[in-house]
VMD Tcl script that draws the C-alpha trace (Angstrom):
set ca {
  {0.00 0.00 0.00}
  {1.42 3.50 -0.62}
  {1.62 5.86 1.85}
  {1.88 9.37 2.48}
  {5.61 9.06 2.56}
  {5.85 7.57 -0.51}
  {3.95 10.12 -2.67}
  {6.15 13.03 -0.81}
  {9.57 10.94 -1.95}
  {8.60 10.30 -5.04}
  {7.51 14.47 -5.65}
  {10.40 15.21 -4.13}
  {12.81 13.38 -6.43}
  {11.44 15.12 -9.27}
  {9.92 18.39 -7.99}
  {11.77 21.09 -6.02}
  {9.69 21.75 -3.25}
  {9.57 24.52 -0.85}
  {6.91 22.88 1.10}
  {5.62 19.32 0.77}
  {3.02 18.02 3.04}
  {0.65 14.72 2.07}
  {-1.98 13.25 3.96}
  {-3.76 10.01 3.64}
  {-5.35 6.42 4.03}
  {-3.41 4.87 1.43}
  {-6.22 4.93 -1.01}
  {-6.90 8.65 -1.16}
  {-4.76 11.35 -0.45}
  {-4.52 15.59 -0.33}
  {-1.58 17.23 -0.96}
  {0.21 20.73 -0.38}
  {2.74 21.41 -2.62}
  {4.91 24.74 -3.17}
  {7.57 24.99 -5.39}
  {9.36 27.79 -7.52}
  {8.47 25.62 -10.56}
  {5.18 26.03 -10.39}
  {6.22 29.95 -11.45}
  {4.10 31.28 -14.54}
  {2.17 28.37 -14.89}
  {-2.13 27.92 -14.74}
  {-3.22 25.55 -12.15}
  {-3.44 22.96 -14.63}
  {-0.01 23.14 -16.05}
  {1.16 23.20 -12.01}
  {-0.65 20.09 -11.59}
  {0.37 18.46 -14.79}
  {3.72 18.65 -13.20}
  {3.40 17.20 -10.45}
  {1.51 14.01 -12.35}
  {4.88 13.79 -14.42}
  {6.43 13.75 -11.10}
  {4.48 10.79 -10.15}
  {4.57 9.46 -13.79}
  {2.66 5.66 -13.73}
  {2.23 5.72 -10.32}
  {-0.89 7.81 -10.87}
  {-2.66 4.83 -12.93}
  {-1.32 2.04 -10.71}
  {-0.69 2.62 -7.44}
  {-2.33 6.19 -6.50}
  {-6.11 6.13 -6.56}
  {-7.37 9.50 -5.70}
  {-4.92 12.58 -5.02}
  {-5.91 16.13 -3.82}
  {-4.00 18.62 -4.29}
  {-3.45 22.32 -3.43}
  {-0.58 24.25 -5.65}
  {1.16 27.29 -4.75}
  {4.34 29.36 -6.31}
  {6.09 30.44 -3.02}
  {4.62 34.07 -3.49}
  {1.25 32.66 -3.40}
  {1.86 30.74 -0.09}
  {3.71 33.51 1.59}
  {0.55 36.26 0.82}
  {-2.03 33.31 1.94}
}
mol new
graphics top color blue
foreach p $ca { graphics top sphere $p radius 0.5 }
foreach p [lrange $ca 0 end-1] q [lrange $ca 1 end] { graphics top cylinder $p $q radius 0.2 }
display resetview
């Protein structure tokens, strides 16, 4: 089963991430990610991104992911 842990790792290795906080049940999951990346780019571009992150993962071992994207500007004015 994949856990929260996992899906942060696996962001992580791809992703630079200012903050990176996942929760979960190991079936679905919510996610808070802010990264510098994420600069320039429409929510679904920023999300799109983090998908490639997870590449296959998403189809075979990730049912249901939530998630909340922010540039670091956007979290710090929050």
């Amino acid at each position: 089963m994949v856990s929260p842990q996992d899906i942060e790792r696996w962001i992580a290795a791809a992703l630079p991430c200012e903050k990176l906080e996942v929760k979960g049940d190991g079936h679905h999951f919510e996610a808070v990610i802010v990264s510098g990346e994420f600069r320039g780019k429409n929510m679904v571009q920023q999300h799109q991104l983090v998908y490639k992150a997870l590449g296959d993962r998403m189809r075979e071992e990730i049912h249901a992911l939530s998630m909340k994207t922010y540039t670091p500007e956007d979290w710090a004015s929050r």
